[in-house]
FISETOR-869894 format. One record per residue (C-alpha): chain; x, y, z; residue number from 1. Coordinates in steps of 0.02 Angstrom, whole numbers. Layout:
N
   nulo     east    north       up   nuse
      A        X        Y        Z    NUM
...
END
This chain:
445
   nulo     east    north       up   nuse
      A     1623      996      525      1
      A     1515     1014      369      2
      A     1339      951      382      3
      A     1297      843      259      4
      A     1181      893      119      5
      A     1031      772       88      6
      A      890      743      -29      7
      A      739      629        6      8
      A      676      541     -141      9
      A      505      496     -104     10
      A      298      484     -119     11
      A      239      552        7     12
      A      241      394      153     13
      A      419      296      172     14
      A      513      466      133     15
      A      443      558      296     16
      A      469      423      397     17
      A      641      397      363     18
      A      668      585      400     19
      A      586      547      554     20
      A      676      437      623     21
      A      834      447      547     22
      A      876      637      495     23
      A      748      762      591     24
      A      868      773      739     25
      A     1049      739      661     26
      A     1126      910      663     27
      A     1244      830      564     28
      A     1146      834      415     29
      A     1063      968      306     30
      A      884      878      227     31
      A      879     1009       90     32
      A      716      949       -5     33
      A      600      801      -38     34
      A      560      757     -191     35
      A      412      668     -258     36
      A      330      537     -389     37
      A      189      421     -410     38
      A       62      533     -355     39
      A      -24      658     -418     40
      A      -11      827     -342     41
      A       93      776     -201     42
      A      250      887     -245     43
      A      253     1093     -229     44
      A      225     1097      -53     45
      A      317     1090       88     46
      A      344      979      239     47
      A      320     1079      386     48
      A      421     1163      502     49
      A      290     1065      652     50
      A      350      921      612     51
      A      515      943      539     52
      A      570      988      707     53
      A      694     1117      797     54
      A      835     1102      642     55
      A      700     1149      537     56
      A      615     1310      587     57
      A      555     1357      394     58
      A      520     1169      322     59
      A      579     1084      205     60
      A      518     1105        9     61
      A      459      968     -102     62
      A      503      967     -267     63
      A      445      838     -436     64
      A      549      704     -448     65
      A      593      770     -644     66
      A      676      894     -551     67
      A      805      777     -447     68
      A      978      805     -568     69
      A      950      989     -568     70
      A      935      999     -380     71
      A     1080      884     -325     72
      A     1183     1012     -428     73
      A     1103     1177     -357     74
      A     1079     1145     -163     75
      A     1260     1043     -185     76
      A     1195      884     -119     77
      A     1301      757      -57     78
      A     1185      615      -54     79
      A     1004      550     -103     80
      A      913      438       -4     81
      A      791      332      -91     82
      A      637      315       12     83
      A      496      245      -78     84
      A      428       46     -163     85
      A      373      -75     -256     86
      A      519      -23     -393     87
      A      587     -174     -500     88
      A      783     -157     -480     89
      A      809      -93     -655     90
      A      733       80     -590     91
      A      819       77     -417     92
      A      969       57     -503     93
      A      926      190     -645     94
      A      882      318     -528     95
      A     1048      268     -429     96
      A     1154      301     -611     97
      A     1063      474     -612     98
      A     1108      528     -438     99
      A     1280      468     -458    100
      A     1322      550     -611    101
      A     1256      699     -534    102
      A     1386      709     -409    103
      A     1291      604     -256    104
      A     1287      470     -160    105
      A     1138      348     -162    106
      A     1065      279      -18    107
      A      956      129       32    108
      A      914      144      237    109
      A      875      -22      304    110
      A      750      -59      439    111
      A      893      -72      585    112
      A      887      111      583    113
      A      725      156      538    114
      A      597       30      620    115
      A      528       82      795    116
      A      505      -51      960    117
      A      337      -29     1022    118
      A      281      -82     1207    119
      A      167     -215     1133    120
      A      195     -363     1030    121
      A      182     -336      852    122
      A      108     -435      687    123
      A      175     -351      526    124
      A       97     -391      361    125
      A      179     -326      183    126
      A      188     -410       36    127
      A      314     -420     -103    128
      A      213     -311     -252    129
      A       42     -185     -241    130
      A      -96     -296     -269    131
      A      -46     -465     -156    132
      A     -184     -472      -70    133
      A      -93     -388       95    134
      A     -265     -323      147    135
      A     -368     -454      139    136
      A     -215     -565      252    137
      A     -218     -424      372    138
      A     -417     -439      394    139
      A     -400     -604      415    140
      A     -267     -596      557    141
      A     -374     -445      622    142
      A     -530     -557      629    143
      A     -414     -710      695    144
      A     -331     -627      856    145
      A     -496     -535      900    146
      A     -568     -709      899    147
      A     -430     -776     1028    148
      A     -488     -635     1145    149
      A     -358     -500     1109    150
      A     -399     -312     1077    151
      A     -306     -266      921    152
      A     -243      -97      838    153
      A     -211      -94      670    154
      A      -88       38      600    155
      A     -103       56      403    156
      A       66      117      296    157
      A       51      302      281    158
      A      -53      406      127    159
      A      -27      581      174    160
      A      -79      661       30    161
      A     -193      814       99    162
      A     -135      942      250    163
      A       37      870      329    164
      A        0      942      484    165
      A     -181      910      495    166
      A     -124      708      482    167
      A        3      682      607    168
      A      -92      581      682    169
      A     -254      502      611    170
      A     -356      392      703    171
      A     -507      319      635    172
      A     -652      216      730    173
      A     -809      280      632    174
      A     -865      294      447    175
      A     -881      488      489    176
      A     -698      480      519    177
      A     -659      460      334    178
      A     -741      610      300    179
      A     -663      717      456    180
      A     -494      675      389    181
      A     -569      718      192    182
      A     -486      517      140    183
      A     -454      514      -29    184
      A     -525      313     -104    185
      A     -377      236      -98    186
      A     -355      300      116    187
      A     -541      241      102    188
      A     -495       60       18    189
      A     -372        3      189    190
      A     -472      110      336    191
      A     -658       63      290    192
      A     -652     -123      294    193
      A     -574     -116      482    194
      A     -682       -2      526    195
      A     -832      -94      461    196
      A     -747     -246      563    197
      A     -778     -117      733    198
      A     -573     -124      737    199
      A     -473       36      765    200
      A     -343       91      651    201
      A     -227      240      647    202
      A     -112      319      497    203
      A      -32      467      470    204
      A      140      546      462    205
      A      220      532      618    206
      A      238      340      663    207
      A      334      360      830    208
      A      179      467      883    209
      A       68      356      811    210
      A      115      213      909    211
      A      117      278     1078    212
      A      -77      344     1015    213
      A     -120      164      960    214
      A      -22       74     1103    215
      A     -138      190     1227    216
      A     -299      186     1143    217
      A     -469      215     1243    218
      A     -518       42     1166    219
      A     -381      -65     1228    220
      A     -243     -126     1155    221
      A     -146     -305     1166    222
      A      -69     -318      993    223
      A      -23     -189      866    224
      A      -80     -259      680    225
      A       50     -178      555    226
      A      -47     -153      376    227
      A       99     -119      256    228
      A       65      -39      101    229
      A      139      -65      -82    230
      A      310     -186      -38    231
      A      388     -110      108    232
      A      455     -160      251    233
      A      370     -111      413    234
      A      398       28      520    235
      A      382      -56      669    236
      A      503     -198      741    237
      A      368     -359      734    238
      A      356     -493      823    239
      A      282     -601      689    240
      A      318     -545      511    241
      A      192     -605      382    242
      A      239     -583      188    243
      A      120     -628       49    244
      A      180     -673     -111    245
      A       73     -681     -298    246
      A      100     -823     -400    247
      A        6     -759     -555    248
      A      173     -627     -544    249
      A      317     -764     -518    250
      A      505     -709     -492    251
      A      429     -540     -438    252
      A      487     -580     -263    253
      A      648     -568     -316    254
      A      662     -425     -429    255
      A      572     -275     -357    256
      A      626     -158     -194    257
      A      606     -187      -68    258
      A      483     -328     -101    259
      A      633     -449      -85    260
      A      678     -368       94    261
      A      479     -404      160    262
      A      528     -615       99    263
      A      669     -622      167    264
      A      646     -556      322    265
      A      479     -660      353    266
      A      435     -764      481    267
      A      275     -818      382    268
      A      237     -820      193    269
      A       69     -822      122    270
      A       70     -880      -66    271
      A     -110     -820      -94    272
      A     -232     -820     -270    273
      A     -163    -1028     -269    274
      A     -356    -1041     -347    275
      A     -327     -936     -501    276
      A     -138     -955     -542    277
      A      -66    -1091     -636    278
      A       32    -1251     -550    279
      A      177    -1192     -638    280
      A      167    -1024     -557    281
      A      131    -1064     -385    282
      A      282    -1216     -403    283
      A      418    -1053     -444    284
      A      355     -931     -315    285
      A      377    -1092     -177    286
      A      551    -1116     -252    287
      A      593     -921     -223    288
      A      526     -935      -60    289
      A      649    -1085       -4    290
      A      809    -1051      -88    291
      A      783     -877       -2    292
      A      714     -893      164    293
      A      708    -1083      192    294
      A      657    -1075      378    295
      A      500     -951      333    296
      A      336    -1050      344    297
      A      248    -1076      201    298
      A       43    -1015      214    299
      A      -52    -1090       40    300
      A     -206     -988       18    301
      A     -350     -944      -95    302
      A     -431     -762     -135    303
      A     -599     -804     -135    304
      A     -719     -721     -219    305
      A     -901     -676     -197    306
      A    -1023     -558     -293    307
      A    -1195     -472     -228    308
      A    -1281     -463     -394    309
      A    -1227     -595     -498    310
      A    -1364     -559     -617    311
      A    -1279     -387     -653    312
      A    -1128     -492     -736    313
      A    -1222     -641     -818    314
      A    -1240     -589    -1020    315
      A    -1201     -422     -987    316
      A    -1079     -303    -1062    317
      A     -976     -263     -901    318
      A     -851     -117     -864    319
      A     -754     -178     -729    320
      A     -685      -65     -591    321
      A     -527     -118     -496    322
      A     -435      -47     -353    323
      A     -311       91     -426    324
      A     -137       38     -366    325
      A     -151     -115     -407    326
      A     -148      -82     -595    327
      A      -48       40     -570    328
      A       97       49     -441    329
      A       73     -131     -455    330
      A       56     -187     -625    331
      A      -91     -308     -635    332
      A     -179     -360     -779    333
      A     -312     -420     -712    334
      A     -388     -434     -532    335
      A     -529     -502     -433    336
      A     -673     -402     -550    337
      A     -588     -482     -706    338
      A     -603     -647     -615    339
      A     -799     -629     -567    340
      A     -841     -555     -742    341
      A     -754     -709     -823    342
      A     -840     -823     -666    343
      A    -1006     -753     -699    344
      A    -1020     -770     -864    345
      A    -1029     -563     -915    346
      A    -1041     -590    -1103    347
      A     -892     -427    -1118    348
      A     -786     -329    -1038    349
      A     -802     -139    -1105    350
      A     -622      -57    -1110    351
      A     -674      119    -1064    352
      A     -510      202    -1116    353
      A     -598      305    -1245    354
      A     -713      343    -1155    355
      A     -583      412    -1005    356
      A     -599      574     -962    357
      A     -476      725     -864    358
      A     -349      630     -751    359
      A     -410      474     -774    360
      A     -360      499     -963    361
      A     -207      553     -891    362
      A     -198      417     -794    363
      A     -215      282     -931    364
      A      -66      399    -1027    365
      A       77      371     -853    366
      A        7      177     -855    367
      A      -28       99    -1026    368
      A      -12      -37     -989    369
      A     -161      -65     -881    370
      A     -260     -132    -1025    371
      A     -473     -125    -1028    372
      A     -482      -87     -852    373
      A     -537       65     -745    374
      A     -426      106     -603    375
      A     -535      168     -453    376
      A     -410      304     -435    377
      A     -460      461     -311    378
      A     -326      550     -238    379
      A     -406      702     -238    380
      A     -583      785     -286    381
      A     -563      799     -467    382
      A     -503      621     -500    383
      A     -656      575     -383    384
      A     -779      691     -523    385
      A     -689      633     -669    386
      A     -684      445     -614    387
      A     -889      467     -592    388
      A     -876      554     -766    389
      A     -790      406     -847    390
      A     -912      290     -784    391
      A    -1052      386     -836    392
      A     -997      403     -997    393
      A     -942      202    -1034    394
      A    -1066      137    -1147    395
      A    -1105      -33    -1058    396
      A    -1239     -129     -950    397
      A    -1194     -124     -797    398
      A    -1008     -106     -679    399
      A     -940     -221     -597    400
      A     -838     -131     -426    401
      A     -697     -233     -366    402
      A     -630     -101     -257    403
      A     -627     -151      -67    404
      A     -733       -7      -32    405
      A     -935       22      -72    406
      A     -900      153     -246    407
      A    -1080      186     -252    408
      A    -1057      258      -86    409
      A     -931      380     -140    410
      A     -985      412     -325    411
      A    -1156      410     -381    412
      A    -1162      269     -535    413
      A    -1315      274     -661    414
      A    -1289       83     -707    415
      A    -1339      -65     -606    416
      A    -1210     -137     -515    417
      A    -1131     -302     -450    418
      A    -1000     -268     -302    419
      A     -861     -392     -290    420
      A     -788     -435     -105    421
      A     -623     -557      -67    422
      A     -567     -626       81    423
      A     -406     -731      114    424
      A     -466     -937      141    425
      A     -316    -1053      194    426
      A     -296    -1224      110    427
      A     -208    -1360      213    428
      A      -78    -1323      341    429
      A      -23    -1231      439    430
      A     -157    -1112      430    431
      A     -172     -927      503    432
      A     -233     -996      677    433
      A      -95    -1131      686    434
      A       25     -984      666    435
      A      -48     -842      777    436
      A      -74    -1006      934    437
      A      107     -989      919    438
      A      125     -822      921    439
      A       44     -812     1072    440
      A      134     -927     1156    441
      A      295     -839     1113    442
      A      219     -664     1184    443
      A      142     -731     1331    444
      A      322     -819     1382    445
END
């Protein structure tokens, strides 16, 4: 029988883990590339033969995703599975026409296949868009269950962006960790805050070894804490799945993939930012959120914000640095450093995009949209050196870092400086405790 040719459509997370678990040992398939998008420098590599297993003694290439019609035609692919997020439909579907038309079938894997049972209970958190405030809920549920007595693990969605085989499996306990694994900001962004915490969290490429790592850590282990990245669904089958939704982006959580799988297969929605969205807002995501999943319950919450140097922001002109995803990948506008500036009175917001320099000018080019913002983007060294150079450069009083990481610590900044932190605060009931008491319950029979 003729194997199957495949392509992976990906960015360098989902895409490996649904070979993984769904292709690297079906010899009745042929995975004859990966290809790759929204980030930079991911593609002209390969995925290697260590981890592609037996079937795949050489590899498998990875190609740009600008390259996807003329490879379905010239390795004779018979299908294209689409393995990345946080897509509105209109793009799922648009990549679908191209792969069709180009003589392929398009696929969609679901989590039946591709989510793994670990030997401990499991809390997932995703969200339905980048930029939810899916970190800050996993903190808090981090914080919450250590509280109650139980050791947790968190596993974080995967960025392998540097040496595949070098991350297989990434565990991180120390701040020196984020340096032995050379973390890129955004890696830095989910890791350092549980590590500040003293909580343990792994990432990396292969999740099936990753959670017999996590489940046998030297530290203990009684729950494994899923941290989902961008909208996906988890890789792990949870016991308690916890979505968070963003009212200042309503109908969003039905109208990008696979944002709409995380609601609907929730057992718990947070609608977080309830403090800075409009009544309106919040009233349409709750309506989404019932006619969709009616027996999910319904977590109102607030992002609250605090600032170390509020005298950095009051009268001053401000340039305001925000995580990089979010304005991307995820579209904001605005975020928790526009909120402070406006909060603390900063007397204007500097848009530094003429003053953007190397990839970051690129950057601003892919994502117009992103307005006078600067994206704390750092997948690699030179973004890092051109994101400093940016800064430098940005004729303004002082910068305002909204990133969930210390910048300063990464980049040296020659402007004062007012650091911006948010946490997830519950308003009315049920809160996070009312929901993890019954977790418990349900794990401990």
């Amino acid at each position: 029988m003729k194997k199957r040719k495949i392509i992976i459509i990906g960015a360098a997370g989902r895409d490996f883990h649904n070979f993984n678990t769904v292709y690297r040992d079906n010899a009745d398939c042929d995975v004859v590339a990966f290809t790759a998008a929204q980030i930079p420098d991911i593609a002209g590599r390969k995925y290697p033969a260590s981890l592609a297993g037996s079937l795949y003694p050489d590899g498998i290439p990875i190609y740009e995703e600008t390259d996807l019609e003329r490879l379905i035609k010239e390795l004779d692919a018979d299908e294209c599975v689409f393995s990345y997020s946080d897509l509105p439909y209109a793009a799922v579907m648009g990549m679908s026409a191209k792969v069709n038309a180009a003589g392929a079938d398009f696929t969609l894997p679901g989590h039946k296949q591709t989510m793994i049972k670990s030997s401990k209970p499991v809390v997932a958190v995703g969200a339905i868009r980048t930029g939810c405030g899916k970190s800050q809920t996993s903190r808090r549920i981090a914080d919450a269950l250590a509280a109650k007595g139980l050791k947790v693990i968190a596993i974080r969605h995967p960025m392998p962006y540097g040496d595949l085989d070098a991350q297989k499996v990434q565990r991180f306990a120390e701040l020196e960790d984020l340096e032995k694994y050379n973390c890129t900001i955004e890696e830095m962004e989910e890791y350092e805050p549980h590590i500040q915490r003293g909580n343990v969290i792994y990432a990396g490429v292969d999740y099936e070894a990753i959670i017999h790592a996590a489940e046998n850590d030297p530290k203990g282990c009684d729950v494994i804490l899923w941290d989902g990245g961008n909208n996906d669904f988890p890789f792990y089958k949870p016991d308690l799945m916890v979505t968070v939704v963003d009212p200042h982006r309503p109908g969003h959580e039905l109208s990008y993939y696979p944002g709409e799988v995380t609601l609907r297969i929730a057992d718990v929605v947070v609608i977080n930012k309830i403090d800075s969205a409009d009544f309106d807002k919040i009233q349409k995501v709750r309506q989404n959120i019932e006619r969709v999943n009616p027996h999910a319950k319904i977590v109102d919450a607030a992002s609250t914000i605090t600032v170390d140097n509020p005298k950095a922001i009051r009268g001053k002109r401000v340039l305001v640095v925000e995580d990089g995803p979010t304005l991307t990948h995820g579209e904001m506008k605005l975020g928790a450093g526009i909120v402070a500036a406006r909060r603390y009175g900063a007397a204007q917001i500097i848009d530094p995009r003429q003053y953007a320099v190397g990839k970051l000018a690129e950057t601003f080019l892919i994502y117009p949209e992103i307005g006078a913002l600067l994206p704390a983007m750092g997948y690699g060294a030179q973004q890092i050196k051109d994101l400093s150079a940016t800064i430098e450069k940005v004729d303004c009083d002082s910068v305002v870092i909204a990133t969930p990481i210390d910048l300063a610590r990464i980049i040296k900044i020659n402007k004062p400086t007012a650091r911006v932190d948010y946490n997830l605060q519950e308003i009315g009931s049920p809160a996070i405790d009312d929901v993890l008491d019954e977790f418990i319950r349900k794990i401990s029979g």
